[in-house]
C-alpha positions in Angstrom: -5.8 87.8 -71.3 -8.2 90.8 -71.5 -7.0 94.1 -72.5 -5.6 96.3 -70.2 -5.3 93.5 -67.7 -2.0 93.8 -65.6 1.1 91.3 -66.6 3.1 90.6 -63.5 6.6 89.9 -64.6 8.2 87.0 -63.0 10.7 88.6 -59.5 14.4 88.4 -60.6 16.5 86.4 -58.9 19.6 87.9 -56.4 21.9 85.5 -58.9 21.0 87.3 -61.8 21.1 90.9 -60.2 24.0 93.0 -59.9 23.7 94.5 -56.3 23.0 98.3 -56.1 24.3 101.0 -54.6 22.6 102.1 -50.6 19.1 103.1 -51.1 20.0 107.0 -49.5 22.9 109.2 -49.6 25.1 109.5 -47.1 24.2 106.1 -45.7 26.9 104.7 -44.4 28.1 101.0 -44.5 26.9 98.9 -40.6 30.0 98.3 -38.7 29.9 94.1 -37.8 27.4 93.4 -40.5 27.6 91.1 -43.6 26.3 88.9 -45.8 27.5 85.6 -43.7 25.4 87.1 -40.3 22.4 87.9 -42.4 21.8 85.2 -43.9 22.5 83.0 -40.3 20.5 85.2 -39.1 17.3 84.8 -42.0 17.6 80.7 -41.4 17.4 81.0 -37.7 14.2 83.3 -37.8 12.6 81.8 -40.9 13.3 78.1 -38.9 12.0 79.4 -35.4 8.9 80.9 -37.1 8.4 79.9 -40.8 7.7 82.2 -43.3 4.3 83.4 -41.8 6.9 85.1 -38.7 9.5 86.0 -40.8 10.0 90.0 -41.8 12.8 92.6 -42.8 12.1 94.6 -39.6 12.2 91.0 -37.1 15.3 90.3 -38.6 16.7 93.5 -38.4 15.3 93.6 -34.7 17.3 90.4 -34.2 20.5 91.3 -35.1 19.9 94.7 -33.5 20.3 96.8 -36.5 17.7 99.2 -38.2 16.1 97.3 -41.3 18.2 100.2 -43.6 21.0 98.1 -41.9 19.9 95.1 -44.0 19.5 96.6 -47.2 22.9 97.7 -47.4 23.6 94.1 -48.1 20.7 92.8 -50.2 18.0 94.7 -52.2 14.9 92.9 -51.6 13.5 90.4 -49.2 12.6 87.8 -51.9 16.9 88.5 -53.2 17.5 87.5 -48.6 15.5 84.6 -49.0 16.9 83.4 -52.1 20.2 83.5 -50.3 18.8 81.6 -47.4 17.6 78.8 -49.5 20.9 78.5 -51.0 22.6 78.4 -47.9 20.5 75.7 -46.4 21.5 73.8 -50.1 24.9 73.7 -48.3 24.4 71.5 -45.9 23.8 68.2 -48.3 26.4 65.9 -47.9 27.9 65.3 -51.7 29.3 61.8 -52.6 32.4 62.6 -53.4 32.8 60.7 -56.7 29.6 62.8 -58.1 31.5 65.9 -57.6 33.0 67.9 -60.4 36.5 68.7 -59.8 36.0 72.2 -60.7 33.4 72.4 -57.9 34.4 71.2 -54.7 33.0 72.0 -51.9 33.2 71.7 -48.5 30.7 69.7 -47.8 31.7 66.7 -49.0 30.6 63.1 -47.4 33.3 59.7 -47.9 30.1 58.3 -49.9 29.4 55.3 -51.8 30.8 54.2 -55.5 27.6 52.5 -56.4 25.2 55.1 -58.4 22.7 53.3 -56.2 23.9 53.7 -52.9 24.6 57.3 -54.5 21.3 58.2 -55.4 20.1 56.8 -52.1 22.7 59.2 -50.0 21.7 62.5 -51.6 18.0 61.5 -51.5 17.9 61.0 -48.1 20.3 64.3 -47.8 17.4 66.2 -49.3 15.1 64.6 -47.2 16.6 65.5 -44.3 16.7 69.2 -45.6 13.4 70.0 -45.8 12.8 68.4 -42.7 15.2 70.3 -40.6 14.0 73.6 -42.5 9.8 73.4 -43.2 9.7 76.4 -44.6 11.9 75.3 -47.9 8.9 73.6 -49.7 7.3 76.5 -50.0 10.0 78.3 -51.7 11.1 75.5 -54.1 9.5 76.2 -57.2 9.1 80.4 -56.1 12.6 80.9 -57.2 14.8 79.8 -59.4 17.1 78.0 -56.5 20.5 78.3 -59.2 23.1 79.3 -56.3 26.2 77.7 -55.8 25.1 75.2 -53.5 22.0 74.5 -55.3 23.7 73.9 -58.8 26.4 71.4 -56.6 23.8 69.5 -55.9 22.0 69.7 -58.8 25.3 68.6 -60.9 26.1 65.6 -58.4 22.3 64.3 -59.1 23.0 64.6 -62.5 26.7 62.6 -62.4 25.0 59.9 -60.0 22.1 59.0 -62.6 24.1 59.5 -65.6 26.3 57.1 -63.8 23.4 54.5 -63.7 23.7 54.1 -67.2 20.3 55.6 -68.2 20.3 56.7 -72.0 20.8 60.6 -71.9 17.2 61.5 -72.8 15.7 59.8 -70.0 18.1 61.2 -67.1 15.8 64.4 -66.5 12.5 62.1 -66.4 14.4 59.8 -63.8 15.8 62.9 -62.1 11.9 64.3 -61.7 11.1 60.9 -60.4 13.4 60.8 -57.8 13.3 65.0 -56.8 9.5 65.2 -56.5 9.2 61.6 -54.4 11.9 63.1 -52.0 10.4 66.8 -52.0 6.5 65.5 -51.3 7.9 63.0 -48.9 10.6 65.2 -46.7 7.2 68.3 -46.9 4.7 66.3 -45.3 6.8 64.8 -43.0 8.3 68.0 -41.9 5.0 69.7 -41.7 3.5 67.2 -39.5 6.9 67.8 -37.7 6.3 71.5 -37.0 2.6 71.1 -36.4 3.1 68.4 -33.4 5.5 71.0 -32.1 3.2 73.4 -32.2 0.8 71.7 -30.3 3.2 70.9 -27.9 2.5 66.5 -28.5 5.6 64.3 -29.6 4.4 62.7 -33.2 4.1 59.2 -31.9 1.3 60.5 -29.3 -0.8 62.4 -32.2 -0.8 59.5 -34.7 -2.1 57.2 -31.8 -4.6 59.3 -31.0 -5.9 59.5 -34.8 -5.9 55.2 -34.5 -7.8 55.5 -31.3 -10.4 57.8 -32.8 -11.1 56.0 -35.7 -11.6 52.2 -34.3 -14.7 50.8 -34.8 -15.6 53.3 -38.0 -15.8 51.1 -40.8 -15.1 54.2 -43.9 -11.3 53.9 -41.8 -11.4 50.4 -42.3 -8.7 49.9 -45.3 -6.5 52.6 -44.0 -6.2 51.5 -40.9 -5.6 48.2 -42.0 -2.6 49.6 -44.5 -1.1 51.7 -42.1 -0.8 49.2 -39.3 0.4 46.7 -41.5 3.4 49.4 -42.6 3.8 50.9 -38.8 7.3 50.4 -36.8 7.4 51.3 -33.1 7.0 54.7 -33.6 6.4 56.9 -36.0 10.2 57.3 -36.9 10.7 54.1 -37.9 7.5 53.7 -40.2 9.1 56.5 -41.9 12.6 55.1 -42.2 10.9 52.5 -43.8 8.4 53.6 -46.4 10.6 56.0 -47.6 13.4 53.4 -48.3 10.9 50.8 -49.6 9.5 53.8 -51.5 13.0 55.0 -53.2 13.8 50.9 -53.5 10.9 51.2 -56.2 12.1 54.2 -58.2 15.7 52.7 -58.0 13.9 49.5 -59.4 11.9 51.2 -61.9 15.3 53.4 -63.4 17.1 50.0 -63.7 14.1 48.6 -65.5 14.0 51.4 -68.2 17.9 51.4 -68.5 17.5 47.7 -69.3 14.5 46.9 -71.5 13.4 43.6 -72.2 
């Protein structure tokens, strides 16, 4: 790095900050307010316009408060969205035999026994995740996503693939396999989501109009031949079934490791 050339510390995270005092005297705490409707609130906005829409002063605007209003509750807007991400953590539906005892929570799903059938469950819970919310890609990886609901999760992925049998140092390299399949499946397929919406065309009607367009051009030739070969009815089911084929593999592939020739 060249001399005098500016180091930007990573941002802290709200779970590793101990909340400070009002920003001005005499402010005075918002009657109504709290952490619960602000973060509601932040998921709401942040779905209905992404992150591109999303700002301290719409939100406040939204819940009709000033934007001082807000930062009674958290310091920062990076500390609001941290909280956001963990909330939408909470919805994933935990097998309930992956869930320590000291953790239980409330969202717990009558799931499986198999570590299979396990692994397939909270995959497709996080799947489903960053579908419903597109703008969560984007923020996986920015922070360090170690909330409550986050580390639930987190744990329960690590009881269902310890469960497996794997030897203890390949459960992270299993674990990676798995997260990033499900995380660069669920993005794209919730960005094309939000696009089609967008443009106001169901995703059925833009994908046929893509085959149309490219009949007849021979450089389309393979793909067209691989994706009509893998395409359901619509474009719902052709992703029900790659992405179960898909995690099949990597299910295949950890029981292959677990048991070497």
């Amino acid at each position: 790095m060249a001399t005098g050339s500016r180091v930007t510390r990573p941002r802290s995270s709200v779970w590793l900050s101990e909340r400070k005092a009002p920003k001005r005297k005499g402010d005075q705490q918002p009657v109504g307010l709290d952490h619960v409707k602000i973060v509601a609130a932040t998921v709401r906005l942040l779905d209905a316009e992404g992150l591109a829409g999303f700002s301290m002063r719409r939100l406040a605007a939204d819940l009709g408060v000033t934007a001082m209003s807000v930062y009674w509750y958290v310091d920062t807007k990076d500390h609001l969205l941290e909280l956001a991400l963990d909330a939408t953590m909470g919805e994933v539906a935990l097998p309930p035999e992956a869930v320590g005892a000291a953790e239980e929570p409330e969202h717990l799903a009558a799931g499986p026994q198999d570590w299979r059938e396990q692994l397939r469950q909270l995959a497709s819970e996080y799947r489903r995740l960053l579908v419903r919310h597109a703008w969560l890609s984007p923020l996986l990886g920015e922070y360090l996503n170690m909330g409550p609901n986050a580390m639930a999760f987190s744990n329960a992925a690590q009881r269902v693939m310890r469960n497996s049998g794997l030897p203890e140092e390949k459960l992270t390299s299993a674990l990676s396999l798995v997260y990033q399949f499900v995380y660069g499946f669920g993005t794209i397929e919730g960005r094309f989501s939000a696009r089609c919406r967008a443009a106001g065309v169901t995703q059925d009607e833009l994908l046929q109009e893509v085959m149309s367009s490219v009949e007849g051009r021979p450089e389309f030739d393979e793909s067209r031949k691989t994706m009509e070969a893998g395409r359901g009815r619509t474009v719902e089911e052709m992703r029900e079934r790659e992405f179960a084929i898909a995690l099949d593999f990597a299910i295949a592939g950890i029981e292959a490791l677990r048991d070497p020739p």
